[in-house]
N, C-alpha and C positions, 0 to 999 in steps of 0.2 A: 500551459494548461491543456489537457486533450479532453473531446470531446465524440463519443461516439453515438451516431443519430440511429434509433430505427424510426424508418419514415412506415406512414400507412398513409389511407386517404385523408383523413381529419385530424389528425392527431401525431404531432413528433415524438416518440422520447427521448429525452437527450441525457446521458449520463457523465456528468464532471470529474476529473480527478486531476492527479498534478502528481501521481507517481505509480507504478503497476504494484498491485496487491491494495492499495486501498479503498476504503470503501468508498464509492462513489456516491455525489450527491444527483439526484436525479428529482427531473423535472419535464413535467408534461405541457408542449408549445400548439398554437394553432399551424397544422400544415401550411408551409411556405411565410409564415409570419416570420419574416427577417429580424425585425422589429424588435419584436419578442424575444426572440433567441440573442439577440445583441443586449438585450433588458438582461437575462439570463448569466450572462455568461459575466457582463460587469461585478450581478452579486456574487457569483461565484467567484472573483476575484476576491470579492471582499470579505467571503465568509474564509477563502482560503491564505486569507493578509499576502495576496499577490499585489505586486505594483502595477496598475493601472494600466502601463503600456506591456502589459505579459503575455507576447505572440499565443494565437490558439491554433491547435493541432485539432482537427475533426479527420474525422470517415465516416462511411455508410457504404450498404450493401448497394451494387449494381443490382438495377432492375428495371422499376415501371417508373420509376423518376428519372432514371436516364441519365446522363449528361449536364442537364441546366441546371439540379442541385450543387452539383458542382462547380459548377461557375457562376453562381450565385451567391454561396459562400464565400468564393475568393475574392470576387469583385466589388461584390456590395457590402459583405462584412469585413471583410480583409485577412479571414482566418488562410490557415495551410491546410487545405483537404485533400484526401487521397478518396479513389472509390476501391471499394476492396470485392474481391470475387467470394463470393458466398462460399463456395467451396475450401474456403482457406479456414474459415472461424470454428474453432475449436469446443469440439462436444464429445458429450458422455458416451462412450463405446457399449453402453447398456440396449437392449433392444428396446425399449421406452424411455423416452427421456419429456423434461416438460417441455413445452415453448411457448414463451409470452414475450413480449415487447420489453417488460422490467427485465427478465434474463439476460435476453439478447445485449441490449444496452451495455450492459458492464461488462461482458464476454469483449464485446467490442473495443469498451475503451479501456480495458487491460491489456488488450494484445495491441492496439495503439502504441500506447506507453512502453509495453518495450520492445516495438517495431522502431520508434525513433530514439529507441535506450542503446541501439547496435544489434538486436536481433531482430534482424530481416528477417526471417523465415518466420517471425510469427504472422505477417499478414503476405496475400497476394494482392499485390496491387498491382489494377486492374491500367493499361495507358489511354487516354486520353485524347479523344483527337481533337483538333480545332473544328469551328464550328461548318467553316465552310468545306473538309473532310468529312464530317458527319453529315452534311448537306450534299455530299455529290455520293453517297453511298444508294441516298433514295431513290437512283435510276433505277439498279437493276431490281433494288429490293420490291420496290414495288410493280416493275414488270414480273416478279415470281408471282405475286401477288393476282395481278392481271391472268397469269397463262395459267394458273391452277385453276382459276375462279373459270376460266376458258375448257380446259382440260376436265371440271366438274360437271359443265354442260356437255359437252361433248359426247362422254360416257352417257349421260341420262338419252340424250336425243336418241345415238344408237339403241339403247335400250329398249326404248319404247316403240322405236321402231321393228325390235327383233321381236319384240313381243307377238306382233301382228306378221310376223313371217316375212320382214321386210329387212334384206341385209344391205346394207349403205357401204357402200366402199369409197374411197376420195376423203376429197375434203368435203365437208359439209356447207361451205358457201352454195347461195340458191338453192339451199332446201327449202324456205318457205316460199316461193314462189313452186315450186314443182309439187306441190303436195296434193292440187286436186290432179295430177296426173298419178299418183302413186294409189295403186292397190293390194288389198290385205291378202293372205293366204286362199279364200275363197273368190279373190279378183273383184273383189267390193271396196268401193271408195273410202279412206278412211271415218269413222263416225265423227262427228261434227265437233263433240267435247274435244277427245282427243286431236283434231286438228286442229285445233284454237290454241290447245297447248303446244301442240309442236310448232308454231307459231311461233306461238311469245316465246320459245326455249333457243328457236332458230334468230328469233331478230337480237335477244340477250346475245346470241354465239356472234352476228355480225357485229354489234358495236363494241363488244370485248374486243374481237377481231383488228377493227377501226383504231379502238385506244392502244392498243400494242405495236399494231404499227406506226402511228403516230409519236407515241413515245419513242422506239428506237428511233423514227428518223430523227427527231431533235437530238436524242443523245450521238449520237453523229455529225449534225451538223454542229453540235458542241465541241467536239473531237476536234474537228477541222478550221475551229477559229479559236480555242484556246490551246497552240501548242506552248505547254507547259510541261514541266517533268514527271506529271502524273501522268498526259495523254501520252506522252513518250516511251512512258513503258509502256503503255498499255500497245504499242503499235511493236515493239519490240517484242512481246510476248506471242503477237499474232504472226509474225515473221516463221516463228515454227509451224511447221505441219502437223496439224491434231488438233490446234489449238484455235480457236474461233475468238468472235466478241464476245462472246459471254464468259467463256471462262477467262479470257485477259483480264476484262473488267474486272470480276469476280477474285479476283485473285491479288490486282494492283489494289482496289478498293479497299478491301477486305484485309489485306495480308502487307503486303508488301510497299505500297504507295505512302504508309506514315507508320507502318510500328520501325523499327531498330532489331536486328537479330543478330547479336556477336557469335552465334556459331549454331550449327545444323541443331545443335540440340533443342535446342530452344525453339526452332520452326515449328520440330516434329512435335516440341508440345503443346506450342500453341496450336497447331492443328487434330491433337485430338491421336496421331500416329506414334505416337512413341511404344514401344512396347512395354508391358508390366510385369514382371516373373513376383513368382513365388521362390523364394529361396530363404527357404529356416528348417534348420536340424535336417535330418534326411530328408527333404521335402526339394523337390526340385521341378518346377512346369512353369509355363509362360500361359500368363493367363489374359492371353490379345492385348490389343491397342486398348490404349490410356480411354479413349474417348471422349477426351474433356472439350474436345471443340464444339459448336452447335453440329446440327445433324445437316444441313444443308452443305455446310460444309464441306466433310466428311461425304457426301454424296457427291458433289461438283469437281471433287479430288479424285474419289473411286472412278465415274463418269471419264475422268481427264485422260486416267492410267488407260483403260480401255480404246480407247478413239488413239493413243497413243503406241499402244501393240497393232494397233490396226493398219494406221496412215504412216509410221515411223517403223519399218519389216527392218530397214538398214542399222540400225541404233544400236550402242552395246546392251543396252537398258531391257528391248527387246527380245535379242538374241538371248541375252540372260532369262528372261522369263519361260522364252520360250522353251531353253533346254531344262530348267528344274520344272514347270509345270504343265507346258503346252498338253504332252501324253497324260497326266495326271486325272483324278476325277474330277466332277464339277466341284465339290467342295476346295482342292487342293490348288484347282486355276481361281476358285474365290479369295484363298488365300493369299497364292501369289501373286495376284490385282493388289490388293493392299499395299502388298511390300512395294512393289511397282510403285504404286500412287506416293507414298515418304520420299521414294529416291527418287523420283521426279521431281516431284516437291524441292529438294534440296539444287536441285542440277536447276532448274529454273530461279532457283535463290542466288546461285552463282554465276548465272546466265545472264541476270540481271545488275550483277552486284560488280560481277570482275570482268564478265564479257566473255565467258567461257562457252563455248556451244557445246549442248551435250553430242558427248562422241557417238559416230556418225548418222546425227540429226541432219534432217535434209532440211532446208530454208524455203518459201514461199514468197511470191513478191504479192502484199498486201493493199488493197485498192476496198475502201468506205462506199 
């Protein structure tokens, strides 16, 4: 029997069937009421004269549920759930189409049924990591978190400070102690509101400041007592030149520390780099990268490529960029950043995999 859920905050819909193309019976659960849906799925047994013990097939869309509906399913009810990438389930090519919860539902558990009928391609399914992977992800995610929330103060404090004719250069540590020393454009002290604010803007910036560093150093000294095969690439990736703790992290966490990649191709599209052509009838252009990965991503890649042309002059990777675009315009070295970031991308997947150093990357000796 398969079963496809769309989850919201109060309310599941769950839509039944037991073959693709039929009408499914559907029914409305309490969010998270296991209970319920285990009540559910029995009568659905018995309206469909299944035997009792008849394995259940579920999915639902990745999203604000995450991971734990998933493993709540399998644990506690005992069903086979898959999560599927929203981008996969299959809609009307019309420029308006409806969307409701009963739609969705049966979209879902029709392409279910014949995802486990032999046709894979009808669902993307999405992998899965264990729980303590999904647990060491929230280092860096939530240092991004930290240094924007950082990076958001920052800008304002300068700000406000250029507003009164006052340019700040450095870092901003000890701005709120130096602020009765600082004068506006007519050499007047700043007015009393406004230095209350830049205050409380500057002490926000020091205890951000405080929790960032803090965090990285625990994930450090985490580093350094659990050598495991995650930290191990992660020190093996830092070994090249260009390449820092953050994008190691970033990269093992994220990429390469728990998915499986049986060939470059598959990298480039879980990262969003694959390219897309156009090609029907005399119709022929490439129309960019796929862009199916998230956008930080895709940043921390372009980011990588860059610092990579920079610190790695000796490299084939390099040289090649440098003779199709280095002369080029800005848009045409944006481009071939890109290309750059995929073949990195892949040389680091082989760097990692087979032990291959990309040709003539220079090595670093790496000290926490």
């Amino acid at each position: 029997m398969y079963v496809g859920i769309e989850s919201s905050d109060k309310k599941w819909k769950l839509a039944l069937a037991t073959s693709p193309g039929d009408k499914p019976r559907l029914r409305d659960v309490n969010a998270w009421d296991l209970q319920q849906m285990e009540a559910e799925a029995k009568r659905a047994r018995e309206k469909f004269k299944l035997p009792a013990d008849t394995p259940v097939y579920s999915c639902y869309e990745a999203g604000r549920d995450g991971f734990s509906m998933h493993r709540a399913l399998e644990k506690k009810l005992g069903w086979r759930d898959v999560v599927i990438d929203s981008s996969g389930i299959e809609v009307s090519r019309k420029h308006r189409r409806a969307k409701a919860d009963g739609l969705d539902a049966p979209k879902l558990v029709n392409q279910l049924a014949r995802h486990h009928g032999g046709e894979k391609q009808a669902l993307k399914v999405v992998t899965v990591p264990s729980e303590a992977e999904e647990d060491r992800r929230r280092w860096h995610r939530e240092l991004k978190v930290l240094k924007d929330d950082r990076a958001r103060i920052s800008a304002r404090l300068r700000s406000l400070l250029k507003l009164e004719g006052i340019g700040w250069k450095g870092s901003l540590k000890g701005l709120g102690e130096r602020l009765p020393e600082l004068r506006n454009w007519n050499g007047e002290p700043l007015a009393e509101v406004l230095a209350a604010v830049l205050r409380l803007e500057a002490k926000r910036w020091e205890d951000l400041s405080a929790q960032i560093e803090k965090l990285d150093r625990e994930r450090r000294e985490w580093m350094k007592i659990h050598h495991n095969p995650i930290w191990q690439m992660v020190m093996q990736l830092m070994k090249l030149k260009a390449i820092g703790i953050e994008t190691a992290w970033y990269l093992t966490l994220e990429l390469f520390g728990w998915r499986k990649f049986a060939n470059r191709k598959q990298l480039g599209s879980l990262a969003g780099m694959s390219p897309t052509p156009y090609d029907s009838g005399n119709s022929h252009h490439e129309q960019g990268i796929s862009k199916t990965s998230n956008s930080q991503m895709r940043a921390i890649l372009i980011e990588m490529a860059w610092s990579w042309v920079r610190y790695q002059p000796n490299s084939k990777l390099t040289q090649w960029w440098k003779r199709r675009f280095s002369q080029a315009g800005g848009r045409a070295r944006k481009i071939g950043i890109v290309a750059v970031a995929r073949k990195l991308l892949i040389a680091l997947w082989k760097f990692l995999r087979f032990g291959e150093i990309p040709e003539g990357a220079d090595l670093k000796v790496v000290n926490l």
